[in-house]
C-alpha positions as a Markdown table, in Angstrom:
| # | Residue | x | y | z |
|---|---|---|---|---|
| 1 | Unk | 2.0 | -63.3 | 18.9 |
| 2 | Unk | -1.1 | -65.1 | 18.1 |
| 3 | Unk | -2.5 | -62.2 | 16.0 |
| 4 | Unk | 0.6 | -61.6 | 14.1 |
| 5 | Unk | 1.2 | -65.8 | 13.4 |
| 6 | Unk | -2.6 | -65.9 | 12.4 |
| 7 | Unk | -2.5 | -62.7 | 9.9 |
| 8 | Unk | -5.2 | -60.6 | 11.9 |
| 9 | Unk | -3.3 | -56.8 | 10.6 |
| 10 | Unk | -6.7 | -55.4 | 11.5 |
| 11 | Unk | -7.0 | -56.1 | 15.0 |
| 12 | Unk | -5.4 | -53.9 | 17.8 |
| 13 | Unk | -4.6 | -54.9 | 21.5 |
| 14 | Unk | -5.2 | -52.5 | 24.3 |
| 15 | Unk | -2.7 | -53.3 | 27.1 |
| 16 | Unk | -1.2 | -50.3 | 28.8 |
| 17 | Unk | -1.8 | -47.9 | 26.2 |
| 18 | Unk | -4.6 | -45.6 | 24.2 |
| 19 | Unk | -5.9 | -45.0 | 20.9 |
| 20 | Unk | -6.3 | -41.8 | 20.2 |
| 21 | Unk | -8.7 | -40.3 | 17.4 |
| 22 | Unk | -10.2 | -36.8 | 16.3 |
| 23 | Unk | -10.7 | -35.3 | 19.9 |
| 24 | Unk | -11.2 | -38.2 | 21.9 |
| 25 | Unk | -8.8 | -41.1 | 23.0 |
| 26 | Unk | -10.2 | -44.6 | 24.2 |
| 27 | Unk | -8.2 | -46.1 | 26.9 |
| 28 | Unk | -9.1 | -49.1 | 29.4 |
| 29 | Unk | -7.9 | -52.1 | 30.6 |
| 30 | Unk | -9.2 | -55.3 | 32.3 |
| 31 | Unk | -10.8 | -53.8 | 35.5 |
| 32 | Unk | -11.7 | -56.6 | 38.3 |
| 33 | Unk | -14.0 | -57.5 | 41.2 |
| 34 | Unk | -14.0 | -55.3 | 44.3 |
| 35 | Unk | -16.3 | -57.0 | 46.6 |
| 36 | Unk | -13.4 | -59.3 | 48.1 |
| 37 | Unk | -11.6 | -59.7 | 51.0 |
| 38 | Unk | -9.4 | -62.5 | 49.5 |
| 39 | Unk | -5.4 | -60.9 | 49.1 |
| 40 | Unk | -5.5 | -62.6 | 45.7 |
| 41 | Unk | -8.4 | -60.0 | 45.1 |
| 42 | Unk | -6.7 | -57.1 | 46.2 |
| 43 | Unk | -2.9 | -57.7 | 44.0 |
| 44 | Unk | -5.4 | -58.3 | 41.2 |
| 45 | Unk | -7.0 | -55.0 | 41.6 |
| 46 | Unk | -4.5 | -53.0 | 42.3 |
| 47 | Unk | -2.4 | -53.7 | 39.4 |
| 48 | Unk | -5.5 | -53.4 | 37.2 |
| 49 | Unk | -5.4 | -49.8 | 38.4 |
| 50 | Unk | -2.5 | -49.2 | 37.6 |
| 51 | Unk | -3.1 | -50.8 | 33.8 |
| 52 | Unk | -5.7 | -48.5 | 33.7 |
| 53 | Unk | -3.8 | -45.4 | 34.7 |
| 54 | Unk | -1.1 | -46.3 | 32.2 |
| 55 | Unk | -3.8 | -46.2 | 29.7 |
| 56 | Unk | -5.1 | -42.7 | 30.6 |
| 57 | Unk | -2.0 | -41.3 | 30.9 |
| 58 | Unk | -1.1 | -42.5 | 27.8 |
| 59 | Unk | -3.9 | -40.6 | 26.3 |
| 60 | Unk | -3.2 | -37.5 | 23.6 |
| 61 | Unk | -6.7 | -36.1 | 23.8 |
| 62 | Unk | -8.4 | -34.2 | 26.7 |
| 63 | Unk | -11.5 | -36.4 | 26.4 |
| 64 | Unk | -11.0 | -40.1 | 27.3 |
| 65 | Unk | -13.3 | -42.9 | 27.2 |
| 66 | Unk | -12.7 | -46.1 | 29.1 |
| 67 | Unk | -13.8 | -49.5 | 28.5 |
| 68 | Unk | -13.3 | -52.1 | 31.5 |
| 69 | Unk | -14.4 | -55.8 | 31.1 |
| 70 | Unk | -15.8 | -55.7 | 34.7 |
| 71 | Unk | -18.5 | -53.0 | 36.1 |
| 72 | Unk | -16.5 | -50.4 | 38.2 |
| 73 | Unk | -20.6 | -49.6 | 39.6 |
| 74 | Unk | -23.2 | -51.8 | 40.2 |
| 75 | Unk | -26.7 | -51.5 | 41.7 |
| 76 | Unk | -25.3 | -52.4 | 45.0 |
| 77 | Unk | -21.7 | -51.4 | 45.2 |
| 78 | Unk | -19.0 | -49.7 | 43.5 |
| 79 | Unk | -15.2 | -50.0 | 43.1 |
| 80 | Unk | -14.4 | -46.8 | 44.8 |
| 81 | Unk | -10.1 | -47.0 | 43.7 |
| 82 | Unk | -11.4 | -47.1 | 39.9 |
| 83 | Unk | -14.0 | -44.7 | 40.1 |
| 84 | Unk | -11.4 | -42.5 | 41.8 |
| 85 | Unk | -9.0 | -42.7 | 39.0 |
| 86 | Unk | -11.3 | -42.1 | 36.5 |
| 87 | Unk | -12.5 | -38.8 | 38.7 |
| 88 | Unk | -8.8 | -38.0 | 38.7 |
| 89 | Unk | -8.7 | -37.9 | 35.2 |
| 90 | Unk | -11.6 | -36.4 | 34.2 |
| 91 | Unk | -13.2 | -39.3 | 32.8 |
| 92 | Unk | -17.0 | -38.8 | 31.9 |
| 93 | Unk | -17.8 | -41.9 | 29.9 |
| 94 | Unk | -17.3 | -45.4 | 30.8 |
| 95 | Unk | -18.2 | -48.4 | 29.3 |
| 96 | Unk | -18.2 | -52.2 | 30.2 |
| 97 | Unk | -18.9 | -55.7 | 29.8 |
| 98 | Unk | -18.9 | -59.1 | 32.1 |
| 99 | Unk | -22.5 | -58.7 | 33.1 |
| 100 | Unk | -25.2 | -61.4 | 31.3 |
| 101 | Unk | -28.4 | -62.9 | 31.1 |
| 102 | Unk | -30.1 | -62.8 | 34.5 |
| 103 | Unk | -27.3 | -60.9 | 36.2 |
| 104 | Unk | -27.6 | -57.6 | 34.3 |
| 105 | Unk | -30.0 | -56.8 | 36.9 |
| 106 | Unk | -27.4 | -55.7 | 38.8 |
| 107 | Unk | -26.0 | -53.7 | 36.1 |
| 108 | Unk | -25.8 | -49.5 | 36.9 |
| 109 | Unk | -26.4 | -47.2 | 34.3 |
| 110 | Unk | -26.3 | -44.1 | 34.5 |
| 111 | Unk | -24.5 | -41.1 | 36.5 |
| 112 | Unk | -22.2 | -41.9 | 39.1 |
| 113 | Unk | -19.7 | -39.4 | 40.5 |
| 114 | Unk | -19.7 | -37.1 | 37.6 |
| 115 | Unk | -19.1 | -40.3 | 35.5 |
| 116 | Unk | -21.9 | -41.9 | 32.9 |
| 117 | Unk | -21.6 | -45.6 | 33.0 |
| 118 | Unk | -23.3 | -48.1 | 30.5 |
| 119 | Unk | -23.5 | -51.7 | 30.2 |
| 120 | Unk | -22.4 | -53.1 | 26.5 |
| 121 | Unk | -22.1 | -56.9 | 26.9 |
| 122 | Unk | -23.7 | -58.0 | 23.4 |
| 123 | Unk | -26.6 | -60.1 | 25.2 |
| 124 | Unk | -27.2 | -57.0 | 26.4 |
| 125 | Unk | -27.6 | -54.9 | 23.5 |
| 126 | Unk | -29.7 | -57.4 | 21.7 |
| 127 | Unk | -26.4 | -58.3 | 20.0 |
| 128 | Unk | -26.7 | -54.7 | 18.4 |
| 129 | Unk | -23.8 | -52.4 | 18.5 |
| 130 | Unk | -23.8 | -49.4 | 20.8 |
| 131 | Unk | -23.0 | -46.1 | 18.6 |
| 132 | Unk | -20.3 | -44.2 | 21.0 |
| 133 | Unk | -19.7 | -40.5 | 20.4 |
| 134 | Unk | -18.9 | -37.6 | 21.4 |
């Protein structure tokens, strides 16, 4: 509602859905932590799997790349019901955010169950965008 009050036409929203292009679709959604016992933790992530399998399945195109705010791998850990889905679906590229400054150390980039993961939080791209294709 904000968007449309404020006149921002060239701004999309992905919330349970894909944009699909020229042999490629992106899809993703918000992701979350995975290193909690808390039951808040685990309603949290579960629907956030199931955003992101709305997304995927709302896919066109064989290839789909996924965006999450929060890092499905790190150094130390991974979010094994994400990485499962995006195995499922034949995700190969996954991108995401949420990491900063000092704590990109924990960052994992690289292959990870068939999957390449890459961290694109502007700090850590020296506020340069990351060119994404195919």
């Amino acid at each position: 509602k904000f968007i449309e009050e404020n006149g921002f036409d060239t701004i999309s929203i992905l919330h349970n859905s894909s944009y699909d292009f020229d042999g490629f679709s992106v899809c993703g959604s918000r992701g979350w932590f995975f290193d909690s016992d808390e039951e808040h933790n685990e309603k949290v992530l579960n629907r956030e799997v199931m955003r992101l399998k709305a997304s995927i399945e709302a896919a066109k195109n064989e290839e789909k790349i996924v965006f999450l705010h929060y890092p499905p791998v790190t150094t130390g850990n991974a979010c094994a019901p994400i990485v499962e889905l995006l195995q499922q679906y034949g995700v190969q590229k996954c991108y995401y955010g949420h990491l900063h400054g000092a704590a990109t150390r924990f960052a994992f980039e690289g292959g990870y169950q068939g999957i390449d993961f890459r961290l694109i939080s502007a700090d850590h791209l020296a506020f340069t965008p990351l060119f994404i294709c195919k």
